[in-house]
C-alpha positions in Angstrom: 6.5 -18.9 -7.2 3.6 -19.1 -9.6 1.0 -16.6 -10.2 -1.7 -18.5 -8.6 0.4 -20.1 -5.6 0.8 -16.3 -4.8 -2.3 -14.9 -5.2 -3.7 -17.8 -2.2 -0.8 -16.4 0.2 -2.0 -12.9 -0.4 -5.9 -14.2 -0.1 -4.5 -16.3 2.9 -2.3 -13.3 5.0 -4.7 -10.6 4.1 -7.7 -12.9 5.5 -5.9 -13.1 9.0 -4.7 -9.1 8.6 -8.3 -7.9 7.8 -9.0 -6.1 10.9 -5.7 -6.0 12.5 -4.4 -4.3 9.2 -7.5 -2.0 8.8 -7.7 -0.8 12.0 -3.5 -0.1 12.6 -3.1 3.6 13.7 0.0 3.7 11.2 -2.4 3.1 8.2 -6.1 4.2 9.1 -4.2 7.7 10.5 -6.7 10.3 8.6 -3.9 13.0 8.6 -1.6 10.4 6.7 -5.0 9.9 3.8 -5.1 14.1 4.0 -2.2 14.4 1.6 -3.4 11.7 -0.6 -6.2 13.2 -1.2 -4.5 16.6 -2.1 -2.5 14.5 -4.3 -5.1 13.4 -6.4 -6.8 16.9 -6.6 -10.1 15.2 -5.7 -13.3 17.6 -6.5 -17.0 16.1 -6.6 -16.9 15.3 -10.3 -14.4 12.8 -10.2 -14.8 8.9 -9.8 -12.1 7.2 -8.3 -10.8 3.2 -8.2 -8.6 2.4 -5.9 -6.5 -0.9 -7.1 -5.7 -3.4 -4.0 -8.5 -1.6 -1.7 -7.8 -4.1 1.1 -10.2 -2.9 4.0 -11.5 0.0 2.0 -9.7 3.0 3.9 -8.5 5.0 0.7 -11.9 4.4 -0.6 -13.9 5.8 2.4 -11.4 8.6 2.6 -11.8 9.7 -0.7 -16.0 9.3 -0.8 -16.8 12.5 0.9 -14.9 14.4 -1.7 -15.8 12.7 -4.8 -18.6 11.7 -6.8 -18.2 7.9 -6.7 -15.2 5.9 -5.1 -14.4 2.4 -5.8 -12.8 -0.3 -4.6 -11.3 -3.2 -5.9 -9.3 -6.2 -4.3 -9.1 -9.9 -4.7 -9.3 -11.0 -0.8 -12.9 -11.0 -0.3 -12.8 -10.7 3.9 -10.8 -7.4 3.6 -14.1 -6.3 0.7 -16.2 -7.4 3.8 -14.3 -5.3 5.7 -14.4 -2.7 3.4 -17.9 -2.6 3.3 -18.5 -2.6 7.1 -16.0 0.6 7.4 -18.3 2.5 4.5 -21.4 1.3 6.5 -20.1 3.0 9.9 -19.3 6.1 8.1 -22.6 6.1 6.3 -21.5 6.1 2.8 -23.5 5.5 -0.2 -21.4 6.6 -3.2 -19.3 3.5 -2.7 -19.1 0.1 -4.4 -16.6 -2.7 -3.9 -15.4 -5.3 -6.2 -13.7 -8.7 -6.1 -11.2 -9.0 -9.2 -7.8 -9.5 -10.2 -6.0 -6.2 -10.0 -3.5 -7.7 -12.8 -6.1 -7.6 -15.3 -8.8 -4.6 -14.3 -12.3 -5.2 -15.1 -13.4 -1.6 -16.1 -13.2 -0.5 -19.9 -10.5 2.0 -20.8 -10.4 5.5 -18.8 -13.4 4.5 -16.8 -12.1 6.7 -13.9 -11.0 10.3 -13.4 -8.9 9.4 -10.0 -6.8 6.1 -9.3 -4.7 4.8 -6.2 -3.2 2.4 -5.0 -2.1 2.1 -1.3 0.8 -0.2 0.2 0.0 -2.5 -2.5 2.7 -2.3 -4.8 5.2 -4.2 -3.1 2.7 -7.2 -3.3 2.9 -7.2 -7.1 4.6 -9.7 -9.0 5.6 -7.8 -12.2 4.4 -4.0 -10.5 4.8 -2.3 -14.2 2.1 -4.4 -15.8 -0.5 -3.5 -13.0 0.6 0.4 -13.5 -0.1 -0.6 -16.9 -3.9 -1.6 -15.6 -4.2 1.5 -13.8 -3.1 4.0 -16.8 -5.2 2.1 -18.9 -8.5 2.8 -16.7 -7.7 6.4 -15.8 -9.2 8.8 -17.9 -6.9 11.2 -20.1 -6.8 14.6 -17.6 -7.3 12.2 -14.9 -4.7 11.4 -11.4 -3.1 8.9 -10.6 -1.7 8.5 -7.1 0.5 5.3 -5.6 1.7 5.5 -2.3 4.5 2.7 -1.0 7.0 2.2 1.5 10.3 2.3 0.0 13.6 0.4 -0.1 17.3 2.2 0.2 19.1 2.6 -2.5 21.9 0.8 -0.9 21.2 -2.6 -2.5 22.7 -4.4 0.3 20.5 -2.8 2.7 17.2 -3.3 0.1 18.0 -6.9 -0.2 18.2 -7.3 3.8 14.9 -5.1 4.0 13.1 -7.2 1.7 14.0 -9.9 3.7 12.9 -8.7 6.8 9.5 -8.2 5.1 9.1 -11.3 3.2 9.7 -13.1 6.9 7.0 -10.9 8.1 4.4 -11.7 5.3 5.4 -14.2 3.2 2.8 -12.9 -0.1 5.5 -9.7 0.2 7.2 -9.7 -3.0 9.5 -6.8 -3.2 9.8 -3.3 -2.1 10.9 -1.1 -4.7 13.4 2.0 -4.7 12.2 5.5 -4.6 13.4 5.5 -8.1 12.2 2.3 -9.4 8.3 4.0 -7.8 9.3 7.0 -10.2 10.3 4.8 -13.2 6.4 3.2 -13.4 5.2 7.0 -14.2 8.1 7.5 -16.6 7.9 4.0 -18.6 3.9 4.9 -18.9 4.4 8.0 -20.3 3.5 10.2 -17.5 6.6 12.4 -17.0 8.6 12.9 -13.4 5.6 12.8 -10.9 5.1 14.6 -8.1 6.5 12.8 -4.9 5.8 13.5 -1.0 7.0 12.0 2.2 5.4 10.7 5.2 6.7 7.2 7.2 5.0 4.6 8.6 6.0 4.8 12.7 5.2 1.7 15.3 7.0 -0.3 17.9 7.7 -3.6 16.2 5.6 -5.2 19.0 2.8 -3.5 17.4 3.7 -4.5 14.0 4.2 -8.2 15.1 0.7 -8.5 16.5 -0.8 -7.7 13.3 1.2 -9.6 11.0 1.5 -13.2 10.4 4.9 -14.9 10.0 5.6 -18.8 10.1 6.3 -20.0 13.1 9.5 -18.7 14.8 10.4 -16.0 12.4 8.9 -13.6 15.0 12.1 -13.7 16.5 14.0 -13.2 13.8 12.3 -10.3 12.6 12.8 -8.7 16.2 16.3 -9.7 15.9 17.0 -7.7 12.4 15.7 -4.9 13.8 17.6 -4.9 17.0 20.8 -5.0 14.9 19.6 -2.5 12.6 19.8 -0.4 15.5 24.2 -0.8 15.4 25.1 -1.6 11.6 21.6 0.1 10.0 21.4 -3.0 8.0 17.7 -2.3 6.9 18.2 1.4 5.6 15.2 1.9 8.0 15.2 4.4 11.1 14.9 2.2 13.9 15.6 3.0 17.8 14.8 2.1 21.4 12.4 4.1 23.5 14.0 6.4 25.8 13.8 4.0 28.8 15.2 1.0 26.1 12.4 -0.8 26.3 10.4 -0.5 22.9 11.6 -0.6 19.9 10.7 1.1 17.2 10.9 1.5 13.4 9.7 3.8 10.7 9.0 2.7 7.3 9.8 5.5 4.4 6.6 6.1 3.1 6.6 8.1 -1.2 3.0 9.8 -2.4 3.8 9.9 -6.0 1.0 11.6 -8.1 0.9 12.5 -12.1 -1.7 13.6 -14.3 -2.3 11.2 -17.8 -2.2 13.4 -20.8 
């Protein structure tokens, strides 16, 4: 898949997931932002861009701590959304920006803080967008990614990856915990810092805000259902104590470095 033919499905799945995405307890959860922002050391001097900004959560997050946040992102109904979210909190020190997260428009070190959120398993070639964001991050400033992750088994990462290209097809690949770590260590940055969280739904849930082709609803349900005997996704996934739901939670890594 080309460049461009993948940049409509992300434009075409993240139009349909703009509010059901946004507005998902698993992601708009303050006390999962809290560490983020603890990761990035946030004070009211800093300006932060966060790459991928989909509907602006990280960015309205970080504004009450910092001196200017910013968001860029390439699906312009999730920068709608964005901007709707920063409205209802009241925020002014916020801009938004349609671009190509590839190829940043901001000069060198422009920014003091930069993130990215669930974003990185959407990237074609993932190290030439860290590139982007080391390049714009000023030298003393953070920067902070946070991904799901895939198990090291590579059986089990190949069969995840599936699971979640099925469930949105502009999914590239999830990348090991290592392979997260390896971006800071290829750029220069050293071993960063790494926390844990997980992302935790019934799969219901997570069905009713994604959007598969037609009939592979059933067999995402499916591979989760057999996770549950042969733990074929590396995932924690398990029934409701009256084995009715099921549920799943996605390893979640906060990994944080400061450029030199």
């Amino acid at each position: 898949m080309d460049d461009t033919a993948h940049s409509t499905l992300i434009r075409d799945q993240f139009t349909r997931q703009a509010v059901p995405f946004s507005t998902a307890a698993p992601i708009a959860n303050e006390d999962a932002l809290r560490p983020v922002i603890a990761a990035a050391e946030a004070g009211p001097d800093d300006t932060l861009l966060d790459v991928a900004c989909g509907g602006g959560i990280v960015v309205c997050a970080f504004a009450p701590h910092v001196k200017h946040a910013t968001g860029i992102d390439m699906t312009p109904a999730m920068l709608e959304r964005a901007s709707r979210l920063a409205t209802e909190k009241g925020l002014a020190n916020v801009t938004w920006r349609e671009g190509d997260v590839g190829h940043l428009p901001y000069p060198d070190g422009a920014f003091t803080v930069v993130t990215t959120r669930f974003a990185v398993h959407h990237f074609p070639e993932p190290s030439d967008v860290f590139a982007e964001i080391v390049r714009v991050c000023a030298p003393g400033g953070r920067i902070v990614v946070i991904d799901t992750y895939a198990s090291p088994d590579p059986a089990k990462a190949a069969e995840f990856n599936r699971l979640e290209l099925l469930r949105d097809p502009s999914h590239r690949r999830c990348l090991g915990l290592d392979e997260l770590k390896g971006l800071f260590r290829a750029a220069g940055l050293g071993e960063p810092r790494v926390q844990f969280s997980a992302l935790r739904d019934t799969v219901a849930n997570l069905l009713a805000r994604s959007f598969p082709n037609p009939g592979d609803d059933a067999t995402i349900e499916a591979l989760f259902a057999a996770s549950l005997d042969d733990d074929r996704l590396g995932i924690e996934v398990r029934r409701d104590d009256d084995g009715d739901a099921l549920r799943y939670a996605y390893p979640v890594a906060i990994l944080a470095a400061r450029k030199a």
